[in-house]
VOSE-943247 format. One record per atom (N, C-alpha, C): atom name; y, z, x. Coordinates in Angstrom, 2 decimals, padded with zeros to 5 digits. Each point is the difference from the previous one (the first is absolute). Layout:
N
+------+---------+---------+---------+
! site !   north !      up !    east !
+------+---------+---------+---------+
!   CA !       Y !       Z !       X !
...
+------+---------+---------+---------+
This chain:
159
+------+---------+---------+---------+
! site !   north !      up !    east !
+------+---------+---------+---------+
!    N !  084.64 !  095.70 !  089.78 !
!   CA ! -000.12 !  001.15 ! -000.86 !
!    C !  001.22 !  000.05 ! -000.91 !
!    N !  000.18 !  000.92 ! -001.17 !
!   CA !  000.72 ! -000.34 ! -000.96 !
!    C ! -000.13 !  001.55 ! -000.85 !
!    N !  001.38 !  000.10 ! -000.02 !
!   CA !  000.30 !  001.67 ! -000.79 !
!    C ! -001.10 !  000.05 ! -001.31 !
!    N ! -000.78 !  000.78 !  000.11 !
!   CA ! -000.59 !  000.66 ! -001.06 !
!    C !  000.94 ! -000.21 ! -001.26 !
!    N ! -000.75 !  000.49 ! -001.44 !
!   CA !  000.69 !  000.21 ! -001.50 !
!    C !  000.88 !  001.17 !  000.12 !
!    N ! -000.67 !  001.39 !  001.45 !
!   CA !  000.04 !  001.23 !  000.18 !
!    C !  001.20 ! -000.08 !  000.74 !
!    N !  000.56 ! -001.06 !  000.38 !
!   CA !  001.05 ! -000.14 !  001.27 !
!    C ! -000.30 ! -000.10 !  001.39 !
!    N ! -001.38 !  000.51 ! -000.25 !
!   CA ! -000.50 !  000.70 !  001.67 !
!    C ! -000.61 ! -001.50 !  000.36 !
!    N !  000.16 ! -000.08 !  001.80 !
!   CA ! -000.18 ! -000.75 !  000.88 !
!    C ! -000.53 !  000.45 !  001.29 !
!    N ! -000.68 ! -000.50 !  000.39 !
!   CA ! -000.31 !  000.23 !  002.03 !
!    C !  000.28 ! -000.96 !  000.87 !
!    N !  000.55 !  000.29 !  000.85 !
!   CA !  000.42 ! -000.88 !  000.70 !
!    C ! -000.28 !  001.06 !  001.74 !
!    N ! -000.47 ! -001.18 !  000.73 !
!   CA ! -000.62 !  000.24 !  001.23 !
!    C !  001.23 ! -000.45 !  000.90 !
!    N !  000.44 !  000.42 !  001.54 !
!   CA !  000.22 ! -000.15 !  000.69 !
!    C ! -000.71 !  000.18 !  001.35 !
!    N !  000.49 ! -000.70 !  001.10 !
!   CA ! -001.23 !  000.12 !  001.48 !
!    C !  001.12 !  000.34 !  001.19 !
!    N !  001.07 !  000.07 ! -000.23 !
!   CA !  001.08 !  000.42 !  000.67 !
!    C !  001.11 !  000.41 ! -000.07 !
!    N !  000.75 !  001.05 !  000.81 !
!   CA !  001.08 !  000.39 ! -000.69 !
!    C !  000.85 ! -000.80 ! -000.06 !
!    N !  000.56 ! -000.94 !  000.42 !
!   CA !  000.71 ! -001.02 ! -000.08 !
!    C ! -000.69 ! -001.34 ! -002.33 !
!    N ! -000.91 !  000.52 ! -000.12 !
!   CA !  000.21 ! -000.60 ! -001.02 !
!    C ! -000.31 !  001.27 ! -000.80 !
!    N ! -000.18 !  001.38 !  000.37 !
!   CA !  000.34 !  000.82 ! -000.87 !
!    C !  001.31 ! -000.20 ! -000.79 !
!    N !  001.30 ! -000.03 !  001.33 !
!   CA !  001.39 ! -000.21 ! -000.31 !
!    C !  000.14 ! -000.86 ! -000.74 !
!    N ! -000.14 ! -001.42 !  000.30 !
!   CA ! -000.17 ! -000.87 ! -000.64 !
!    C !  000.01 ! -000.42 ! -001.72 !
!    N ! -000.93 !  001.01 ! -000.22 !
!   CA ! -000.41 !  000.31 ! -001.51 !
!    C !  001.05 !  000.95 ! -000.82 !
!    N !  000.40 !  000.82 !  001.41 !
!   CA !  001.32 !  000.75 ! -000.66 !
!    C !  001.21 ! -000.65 ! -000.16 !
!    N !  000.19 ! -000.76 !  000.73 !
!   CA !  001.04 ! -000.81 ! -000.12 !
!    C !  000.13 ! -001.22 ! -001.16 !
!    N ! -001.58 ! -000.72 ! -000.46 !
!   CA !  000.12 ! -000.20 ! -000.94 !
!    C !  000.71 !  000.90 ! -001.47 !
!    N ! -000.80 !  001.14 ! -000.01 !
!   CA !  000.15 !  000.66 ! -000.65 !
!    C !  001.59 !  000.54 ! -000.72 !
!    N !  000.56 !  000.32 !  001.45 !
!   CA !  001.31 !  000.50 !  000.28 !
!    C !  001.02 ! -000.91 ! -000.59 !
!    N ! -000.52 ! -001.51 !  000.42 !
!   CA !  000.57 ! -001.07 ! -000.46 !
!    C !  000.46 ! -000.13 ! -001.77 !
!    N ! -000.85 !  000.59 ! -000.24 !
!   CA ! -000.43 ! -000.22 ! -001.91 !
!    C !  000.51 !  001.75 ! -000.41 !
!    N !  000.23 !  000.55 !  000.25 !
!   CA !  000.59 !  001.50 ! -000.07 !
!    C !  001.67 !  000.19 ! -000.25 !
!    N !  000.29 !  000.87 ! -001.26 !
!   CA !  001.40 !  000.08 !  000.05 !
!    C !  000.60 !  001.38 ! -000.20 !
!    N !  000.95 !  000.14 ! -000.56 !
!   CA !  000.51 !  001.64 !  000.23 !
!    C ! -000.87 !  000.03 ! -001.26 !
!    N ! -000.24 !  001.69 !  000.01 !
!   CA ! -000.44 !  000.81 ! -001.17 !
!    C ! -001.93 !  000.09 !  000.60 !
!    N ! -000.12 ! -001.19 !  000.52 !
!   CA ! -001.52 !  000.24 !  000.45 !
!    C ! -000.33 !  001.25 !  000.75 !
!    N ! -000.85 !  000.26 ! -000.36 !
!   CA ! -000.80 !  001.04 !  001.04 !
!    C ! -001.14 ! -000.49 !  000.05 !
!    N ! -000.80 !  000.32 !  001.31 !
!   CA ! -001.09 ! -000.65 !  001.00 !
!    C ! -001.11 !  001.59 !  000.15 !
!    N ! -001.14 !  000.07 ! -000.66 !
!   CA ! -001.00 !  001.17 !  000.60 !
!    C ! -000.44 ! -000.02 !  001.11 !
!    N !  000.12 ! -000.30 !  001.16 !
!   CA ! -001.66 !  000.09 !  000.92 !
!    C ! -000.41 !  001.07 !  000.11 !
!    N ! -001.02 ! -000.13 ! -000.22 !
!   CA ! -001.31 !  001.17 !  000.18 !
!    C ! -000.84 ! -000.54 !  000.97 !
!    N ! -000.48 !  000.85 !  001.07 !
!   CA ! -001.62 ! -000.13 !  000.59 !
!    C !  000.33 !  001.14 !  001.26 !
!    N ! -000.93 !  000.05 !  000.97 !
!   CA !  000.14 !  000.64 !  001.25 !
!    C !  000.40 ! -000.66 !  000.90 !
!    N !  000.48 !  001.16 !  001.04 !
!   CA !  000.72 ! -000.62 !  001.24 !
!    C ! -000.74 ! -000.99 !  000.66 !
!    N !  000.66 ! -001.17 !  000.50 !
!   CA ! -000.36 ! -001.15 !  000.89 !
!    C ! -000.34 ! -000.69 ! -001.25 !
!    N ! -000.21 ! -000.16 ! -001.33 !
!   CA ! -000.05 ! -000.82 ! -001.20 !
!    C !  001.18 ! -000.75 !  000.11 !
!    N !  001.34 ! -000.42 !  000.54 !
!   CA !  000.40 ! -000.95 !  000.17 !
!    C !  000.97 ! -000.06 ! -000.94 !
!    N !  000.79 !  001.45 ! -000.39 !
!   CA !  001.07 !  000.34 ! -001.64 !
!    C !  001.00 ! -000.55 !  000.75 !
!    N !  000.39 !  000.14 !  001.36 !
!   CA !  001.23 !  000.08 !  000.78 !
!    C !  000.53 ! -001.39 !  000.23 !
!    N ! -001.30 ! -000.49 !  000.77 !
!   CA !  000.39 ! -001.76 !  000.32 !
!    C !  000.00 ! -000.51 ! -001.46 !
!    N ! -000.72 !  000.49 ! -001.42 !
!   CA !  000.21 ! -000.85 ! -000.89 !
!    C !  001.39 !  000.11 ! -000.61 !
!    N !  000.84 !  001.69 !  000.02 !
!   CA !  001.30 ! -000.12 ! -000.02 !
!    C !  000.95 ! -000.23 !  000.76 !
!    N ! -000.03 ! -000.78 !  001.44 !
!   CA !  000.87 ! -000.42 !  000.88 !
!    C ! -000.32 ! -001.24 ! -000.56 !
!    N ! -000.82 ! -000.78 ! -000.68 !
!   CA !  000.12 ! -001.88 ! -000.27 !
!    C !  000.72 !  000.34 ! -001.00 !
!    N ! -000.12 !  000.73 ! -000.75 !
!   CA !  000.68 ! -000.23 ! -001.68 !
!    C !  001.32 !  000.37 ! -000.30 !
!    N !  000.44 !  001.29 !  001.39 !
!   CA !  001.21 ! -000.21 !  000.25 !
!    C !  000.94 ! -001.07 !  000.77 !
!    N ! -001.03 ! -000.66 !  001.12 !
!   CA !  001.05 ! -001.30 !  000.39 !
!    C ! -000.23 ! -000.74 ! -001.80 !
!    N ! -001.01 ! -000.11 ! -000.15 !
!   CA !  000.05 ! -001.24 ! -001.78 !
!    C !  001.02 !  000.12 ! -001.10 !
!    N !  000.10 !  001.17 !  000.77 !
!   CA !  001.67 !  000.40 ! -001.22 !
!    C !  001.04 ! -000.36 !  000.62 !
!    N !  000.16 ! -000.33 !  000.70 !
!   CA !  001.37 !  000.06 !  001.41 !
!    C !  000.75 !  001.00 !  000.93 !
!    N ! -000.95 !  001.25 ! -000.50 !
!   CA !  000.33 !  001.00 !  000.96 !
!    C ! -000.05 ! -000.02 !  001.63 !
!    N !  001.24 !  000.58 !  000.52 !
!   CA !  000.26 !  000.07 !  000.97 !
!    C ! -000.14 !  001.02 !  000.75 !
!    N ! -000.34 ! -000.15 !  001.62 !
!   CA ! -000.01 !  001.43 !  000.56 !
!    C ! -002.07 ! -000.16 !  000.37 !
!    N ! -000.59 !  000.32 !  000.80 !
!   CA ! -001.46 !  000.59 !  000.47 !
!    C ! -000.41 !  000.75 ! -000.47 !
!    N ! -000.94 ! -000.17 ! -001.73 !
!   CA ! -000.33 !  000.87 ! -000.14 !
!    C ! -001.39 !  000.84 !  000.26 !
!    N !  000.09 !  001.62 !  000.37 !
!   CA ! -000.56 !  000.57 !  000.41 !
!    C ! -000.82 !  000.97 ! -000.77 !
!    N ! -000.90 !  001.06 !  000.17 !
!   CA ! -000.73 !  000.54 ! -000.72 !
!    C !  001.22 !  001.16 ! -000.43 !
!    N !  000.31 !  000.22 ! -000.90 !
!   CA !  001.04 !  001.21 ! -000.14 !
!    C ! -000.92 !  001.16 ! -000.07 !
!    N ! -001.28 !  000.35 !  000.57 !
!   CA ! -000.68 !  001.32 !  000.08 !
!    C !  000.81 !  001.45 !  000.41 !
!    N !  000.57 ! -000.26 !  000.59 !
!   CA !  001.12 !  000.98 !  000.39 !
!    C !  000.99 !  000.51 ! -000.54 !
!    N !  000.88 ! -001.04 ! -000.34 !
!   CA !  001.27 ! -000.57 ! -000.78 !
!    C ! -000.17 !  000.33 ! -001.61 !
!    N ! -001.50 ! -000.64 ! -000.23 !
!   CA ! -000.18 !  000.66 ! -001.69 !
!    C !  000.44 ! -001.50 ! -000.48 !
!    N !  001.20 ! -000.34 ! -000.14 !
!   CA !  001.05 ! -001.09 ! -000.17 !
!    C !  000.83 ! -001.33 !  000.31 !
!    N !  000.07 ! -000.71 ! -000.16 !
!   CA !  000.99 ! -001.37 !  000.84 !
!    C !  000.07 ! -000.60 ! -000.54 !
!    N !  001.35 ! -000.46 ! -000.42 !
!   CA !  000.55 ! -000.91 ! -000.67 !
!    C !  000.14 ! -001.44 !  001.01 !
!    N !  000.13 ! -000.75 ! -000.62 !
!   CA ! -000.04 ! -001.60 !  000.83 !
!    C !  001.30 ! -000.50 ! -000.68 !
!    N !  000.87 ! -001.13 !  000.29 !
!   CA !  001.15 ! -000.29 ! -001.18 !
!    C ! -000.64 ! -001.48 !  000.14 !
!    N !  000.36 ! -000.77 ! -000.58 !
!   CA ! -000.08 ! -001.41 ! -000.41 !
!    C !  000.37 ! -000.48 ! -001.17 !
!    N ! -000.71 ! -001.07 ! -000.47 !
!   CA !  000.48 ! -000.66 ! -001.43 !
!    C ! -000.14 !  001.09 ! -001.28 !
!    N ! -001.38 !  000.68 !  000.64 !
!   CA ! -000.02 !  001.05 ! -000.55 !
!    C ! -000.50 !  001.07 !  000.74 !
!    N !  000.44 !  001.38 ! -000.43 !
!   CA ! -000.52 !  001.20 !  000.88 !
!    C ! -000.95 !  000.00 !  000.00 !
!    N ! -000.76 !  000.25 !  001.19 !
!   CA ! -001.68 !  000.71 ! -000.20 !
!    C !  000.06 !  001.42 !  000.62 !
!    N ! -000.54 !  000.65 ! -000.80 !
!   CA ! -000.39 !  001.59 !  000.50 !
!    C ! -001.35 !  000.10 !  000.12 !
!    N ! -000.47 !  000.58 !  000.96 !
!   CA ! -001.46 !  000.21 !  000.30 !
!    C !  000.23 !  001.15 !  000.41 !
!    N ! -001.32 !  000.82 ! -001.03 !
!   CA ! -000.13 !  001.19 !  000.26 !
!    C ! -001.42 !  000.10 !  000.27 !
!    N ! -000.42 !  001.05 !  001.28 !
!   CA ! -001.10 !  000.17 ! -000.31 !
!    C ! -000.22 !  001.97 !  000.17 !
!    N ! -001.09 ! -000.14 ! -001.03 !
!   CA !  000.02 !  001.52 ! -000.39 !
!    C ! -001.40 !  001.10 !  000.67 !
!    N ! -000.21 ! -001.16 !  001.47 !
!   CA ! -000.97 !  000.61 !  000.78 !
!    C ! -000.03 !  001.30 !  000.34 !
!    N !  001.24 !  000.19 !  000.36 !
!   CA ! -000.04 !  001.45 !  000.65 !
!    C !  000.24 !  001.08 ! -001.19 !
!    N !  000.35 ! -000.16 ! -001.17 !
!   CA !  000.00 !  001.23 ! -001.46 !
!    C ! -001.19 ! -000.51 ! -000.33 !
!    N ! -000.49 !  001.52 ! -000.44 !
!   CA ! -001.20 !  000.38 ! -000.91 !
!    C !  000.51 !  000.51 ! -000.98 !
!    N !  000.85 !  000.88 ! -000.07 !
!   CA !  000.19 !  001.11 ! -001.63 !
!    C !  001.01 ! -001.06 ! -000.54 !
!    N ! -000.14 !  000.28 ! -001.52 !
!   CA !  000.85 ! -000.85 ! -001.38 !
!    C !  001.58 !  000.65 !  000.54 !
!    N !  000.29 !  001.19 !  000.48 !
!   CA !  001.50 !  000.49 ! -000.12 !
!    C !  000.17 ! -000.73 !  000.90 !
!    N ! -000.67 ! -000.27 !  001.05 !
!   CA !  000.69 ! -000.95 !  001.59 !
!    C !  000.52 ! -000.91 ! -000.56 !
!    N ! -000.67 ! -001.35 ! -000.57 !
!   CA !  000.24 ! -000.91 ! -000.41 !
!    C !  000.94 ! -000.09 ! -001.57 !
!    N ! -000.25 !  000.68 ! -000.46 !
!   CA !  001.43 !  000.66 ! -001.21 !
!    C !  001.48 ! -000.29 !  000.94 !
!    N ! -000.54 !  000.76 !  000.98 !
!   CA !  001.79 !  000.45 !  000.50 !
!    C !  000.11 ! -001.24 !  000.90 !
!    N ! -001.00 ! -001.39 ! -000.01 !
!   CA !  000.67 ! -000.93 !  000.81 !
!    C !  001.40 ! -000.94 ! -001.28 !
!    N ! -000.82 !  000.27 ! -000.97 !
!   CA !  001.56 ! -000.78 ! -001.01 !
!    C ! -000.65 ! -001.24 ! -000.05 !
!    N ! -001.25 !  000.05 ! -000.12 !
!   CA ! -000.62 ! -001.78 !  000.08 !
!    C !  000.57 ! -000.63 ! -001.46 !
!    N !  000.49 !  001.06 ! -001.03 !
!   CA !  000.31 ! -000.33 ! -001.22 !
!    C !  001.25 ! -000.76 !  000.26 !
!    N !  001.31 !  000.29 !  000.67 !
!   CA !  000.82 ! -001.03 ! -000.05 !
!    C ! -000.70 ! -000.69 !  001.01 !
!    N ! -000.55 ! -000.37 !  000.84 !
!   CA ! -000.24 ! -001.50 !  000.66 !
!    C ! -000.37 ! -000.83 ! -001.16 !
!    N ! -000.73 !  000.54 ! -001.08 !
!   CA ! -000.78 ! -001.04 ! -001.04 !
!    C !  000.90 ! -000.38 ! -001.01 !
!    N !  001.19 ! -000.20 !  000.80 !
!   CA !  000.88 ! -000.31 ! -001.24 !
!    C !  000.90 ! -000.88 ! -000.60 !
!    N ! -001.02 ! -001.07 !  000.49 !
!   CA !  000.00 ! -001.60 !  000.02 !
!    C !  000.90 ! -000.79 !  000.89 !
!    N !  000.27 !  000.49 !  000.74 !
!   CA !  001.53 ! -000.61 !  001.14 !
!    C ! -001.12 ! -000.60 !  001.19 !
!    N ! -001.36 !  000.69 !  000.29 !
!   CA ! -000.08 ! -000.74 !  001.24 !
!    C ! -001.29 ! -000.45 ! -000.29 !
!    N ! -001.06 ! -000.53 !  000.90 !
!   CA ! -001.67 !  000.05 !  000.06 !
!    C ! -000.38 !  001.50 !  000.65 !
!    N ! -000.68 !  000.63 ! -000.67 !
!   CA ! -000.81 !  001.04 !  000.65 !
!    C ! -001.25 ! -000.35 !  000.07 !
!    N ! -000.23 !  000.21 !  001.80 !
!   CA ! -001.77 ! -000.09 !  000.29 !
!    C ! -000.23 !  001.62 !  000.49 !
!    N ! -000.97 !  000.49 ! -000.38 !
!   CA ! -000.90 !  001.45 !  000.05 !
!    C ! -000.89 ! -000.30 !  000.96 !
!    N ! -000.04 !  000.63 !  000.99 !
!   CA ! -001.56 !  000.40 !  000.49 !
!    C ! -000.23 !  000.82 ! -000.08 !
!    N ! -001.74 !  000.43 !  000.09 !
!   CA !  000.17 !  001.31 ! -000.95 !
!    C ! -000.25 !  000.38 ! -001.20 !
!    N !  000.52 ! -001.20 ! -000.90 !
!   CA ! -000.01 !  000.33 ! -001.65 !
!    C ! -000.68 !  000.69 ! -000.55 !
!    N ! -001.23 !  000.24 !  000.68 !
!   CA ! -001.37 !  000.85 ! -000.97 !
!    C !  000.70 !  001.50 ! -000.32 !
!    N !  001.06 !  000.27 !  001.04 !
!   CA !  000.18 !  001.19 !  000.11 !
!    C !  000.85 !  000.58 ! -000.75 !
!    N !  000.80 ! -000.82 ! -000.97 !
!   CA !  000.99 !  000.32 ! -000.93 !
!    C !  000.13 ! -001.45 ! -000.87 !
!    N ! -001.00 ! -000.14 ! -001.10 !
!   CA ! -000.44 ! -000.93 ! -000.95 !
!    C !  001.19 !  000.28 ! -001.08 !
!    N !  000.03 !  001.63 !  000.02 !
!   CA !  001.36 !  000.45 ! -001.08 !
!    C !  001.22 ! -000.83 ! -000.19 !
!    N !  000.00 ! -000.64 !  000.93 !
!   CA !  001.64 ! -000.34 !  000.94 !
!    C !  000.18 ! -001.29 ! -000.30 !
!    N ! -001.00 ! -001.12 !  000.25 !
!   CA !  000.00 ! -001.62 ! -000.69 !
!    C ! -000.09 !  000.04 ! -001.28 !
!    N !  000.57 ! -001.24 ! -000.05 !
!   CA !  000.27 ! -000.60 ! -001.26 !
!    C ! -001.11 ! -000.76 ! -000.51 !
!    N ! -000.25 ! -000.19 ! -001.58 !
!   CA ! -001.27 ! -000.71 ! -000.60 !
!    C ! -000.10 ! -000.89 !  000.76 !
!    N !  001.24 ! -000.69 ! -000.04 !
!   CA ! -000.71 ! -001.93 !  000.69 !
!    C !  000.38 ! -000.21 !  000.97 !
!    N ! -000.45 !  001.37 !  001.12 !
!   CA !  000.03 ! -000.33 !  001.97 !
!    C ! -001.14 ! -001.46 !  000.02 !
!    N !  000.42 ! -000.45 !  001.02 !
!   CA ! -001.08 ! -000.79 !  000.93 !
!    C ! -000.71 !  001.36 !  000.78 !
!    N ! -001.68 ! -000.08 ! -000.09 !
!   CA ! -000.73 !  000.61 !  000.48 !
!    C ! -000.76 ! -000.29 !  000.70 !
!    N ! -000.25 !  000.32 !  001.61 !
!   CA ! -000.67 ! -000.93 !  000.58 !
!    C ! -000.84 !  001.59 !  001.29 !
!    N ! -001.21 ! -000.24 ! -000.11 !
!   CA ! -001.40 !  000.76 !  000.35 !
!    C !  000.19 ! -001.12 !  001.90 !
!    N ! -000.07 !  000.13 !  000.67 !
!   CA ! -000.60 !  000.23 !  001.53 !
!    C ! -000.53 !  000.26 !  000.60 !
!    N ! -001.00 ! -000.72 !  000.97 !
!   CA ! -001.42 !  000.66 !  000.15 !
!    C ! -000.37 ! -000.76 !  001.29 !
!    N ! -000.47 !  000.46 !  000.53 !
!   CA ! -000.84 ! -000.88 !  001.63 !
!    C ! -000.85 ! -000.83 ! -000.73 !
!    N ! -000.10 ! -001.30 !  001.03 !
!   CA ! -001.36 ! -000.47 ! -000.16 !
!    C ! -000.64 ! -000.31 !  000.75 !
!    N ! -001.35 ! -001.24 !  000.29 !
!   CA ! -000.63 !  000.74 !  000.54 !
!    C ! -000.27 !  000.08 !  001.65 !
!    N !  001.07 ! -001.02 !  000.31 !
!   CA !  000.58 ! -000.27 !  001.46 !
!    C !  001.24 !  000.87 !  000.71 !
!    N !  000.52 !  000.06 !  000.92 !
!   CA !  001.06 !  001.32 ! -000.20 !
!    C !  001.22 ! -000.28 ! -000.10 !
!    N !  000.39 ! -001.43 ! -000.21 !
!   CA !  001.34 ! -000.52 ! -000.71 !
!    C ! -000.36 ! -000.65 ! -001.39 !
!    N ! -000.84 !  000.14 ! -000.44 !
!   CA !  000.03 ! -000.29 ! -001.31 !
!    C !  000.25 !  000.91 ! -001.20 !
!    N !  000.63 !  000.20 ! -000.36 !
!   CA !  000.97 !  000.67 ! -001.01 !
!    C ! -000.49 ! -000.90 ! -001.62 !
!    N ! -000.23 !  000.69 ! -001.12 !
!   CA ! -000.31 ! -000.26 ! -001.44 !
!    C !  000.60 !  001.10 ! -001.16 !
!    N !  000.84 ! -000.97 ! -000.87 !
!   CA !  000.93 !  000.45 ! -000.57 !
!    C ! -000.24 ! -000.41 ! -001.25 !
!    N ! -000.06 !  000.81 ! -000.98 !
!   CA ! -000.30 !  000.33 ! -001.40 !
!    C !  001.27 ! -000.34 ! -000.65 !
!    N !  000.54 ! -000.87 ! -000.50 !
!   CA !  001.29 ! -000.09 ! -000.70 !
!    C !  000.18 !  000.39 ! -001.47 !
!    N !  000.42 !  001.07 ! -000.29 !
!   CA ! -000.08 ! -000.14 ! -001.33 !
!    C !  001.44 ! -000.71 ! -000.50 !
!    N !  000.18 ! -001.04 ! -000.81 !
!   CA !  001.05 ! -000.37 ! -000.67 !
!    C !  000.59 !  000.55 ! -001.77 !
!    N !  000.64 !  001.02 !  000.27 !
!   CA !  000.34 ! -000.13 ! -001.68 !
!    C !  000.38 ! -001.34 ! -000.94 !
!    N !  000.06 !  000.24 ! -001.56 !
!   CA ! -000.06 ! -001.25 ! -000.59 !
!    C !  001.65 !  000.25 !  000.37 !
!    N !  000.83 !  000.50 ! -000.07 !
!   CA !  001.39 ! -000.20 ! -000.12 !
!    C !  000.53 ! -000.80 !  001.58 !
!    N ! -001.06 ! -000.06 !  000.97 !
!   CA !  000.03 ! -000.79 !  001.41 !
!    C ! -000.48 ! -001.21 ! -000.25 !
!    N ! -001.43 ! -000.04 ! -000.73 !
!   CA ! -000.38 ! -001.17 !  000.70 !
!    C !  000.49 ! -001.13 ! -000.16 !
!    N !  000.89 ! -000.23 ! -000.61 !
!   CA !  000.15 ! -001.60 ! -000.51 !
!    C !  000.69 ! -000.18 !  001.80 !
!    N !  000.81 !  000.77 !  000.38 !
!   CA !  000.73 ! -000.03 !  001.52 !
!    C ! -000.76 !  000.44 !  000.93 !
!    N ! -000.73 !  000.74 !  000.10 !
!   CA ! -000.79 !  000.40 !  001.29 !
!    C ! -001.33 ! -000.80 !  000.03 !
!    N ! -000.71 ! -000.08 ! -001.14 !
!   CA ! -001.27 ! -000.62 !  000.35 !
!    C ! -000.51 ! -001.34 !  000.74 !
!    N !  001.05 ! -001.00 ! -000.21 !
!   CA ! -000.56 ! -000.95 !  001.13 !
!    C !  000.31 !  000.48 !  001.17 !
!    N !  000.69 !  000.90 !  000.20 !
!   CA ! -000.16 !  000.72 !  001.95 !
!    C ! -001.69 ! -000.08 ! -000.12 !
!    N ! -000.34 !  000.64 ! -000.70 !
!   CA ! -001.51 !  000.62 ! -000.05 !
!    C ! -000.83 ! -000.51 !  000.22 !
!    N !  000.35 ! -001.51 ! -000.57 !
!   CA ! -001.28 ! -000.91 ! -000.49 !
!    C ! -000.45 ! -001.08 !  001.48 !
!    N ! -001.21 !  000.23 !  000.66 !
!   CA ! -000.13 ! -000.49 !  001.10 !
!    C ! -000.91 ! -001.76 ! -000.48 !
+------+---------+---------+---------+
């Protein structure tokens, strides 16, 4: 398979172990200033796809669902912050997290969550949709690539 004109891609996984995998490609090809969307519902597989893409960056440390936390920074070659914005619903919650300085080109930001504050990313995030399929480790992921990515992200994509 091969990135669309649109950017957009699908790409299937059958386990969480090559969910990661794909993140770690990903992670691999990722530098500061990026930001990462995932979107889908719980058990869609946002978490294991941002624990590969943070080892792909060289982040250090187990990363975990920050549902609680809101927040977590990772340090490595480069920072990764993963936020996920599960637990806020209202625009002031997420206002007063300051997601505006995280986006302020020093580290990779990955979102889970994103649907929930679209205000907050930047034109040319990596956008990526999560979804069950139709076995119960199979996980299918909608990639959208902006044009200002793809020349660097899209052969991750291309199966």
């Amino acid at each position: 398979m091969t990135v669309e004109a649109s950017g957009a891609a699908v790409v299937e996984t059958h386990a969480p172990a090559a969910t990661e995998a794909l993140g770690r490609r990903l992670g691999g090809r990722l530098r500061a200033g990026d930001v990462v969307a995932l979107i889908g519902p719980l058990g869609s597989g946002k978490t294991v796809l941002a624990r590969g893409m943070a080892r792909g960056a060289g982040a250090s440390g187990y990363m975990a669902s920050p549902s609680f936390v809101v927040i977590r920074e990772y340090p490595g070659p480069v920072r990764v912050v993963h936020v996920d914005l599960y637990r806020l619903e209202r625009a002031d919650e997420i206002d007063d997290l300051g997601l505006d300085e995280l986006l302020d080109g020093a580290a990779i930001v990955i979102v889970e969550w994103a649907d929930r504050a679209p205000w907050v990313l930047p034109p040319d995030h990596l956008r990526i949709e999560c979804a069950m399929g139709p076995g119960s480790r199979d996980r299918v992921f909608t990639i959208v690539v902006p044009a200002a990515l793809r020349a660097r992200l899209a052969p991750v994509v291309e199966v």
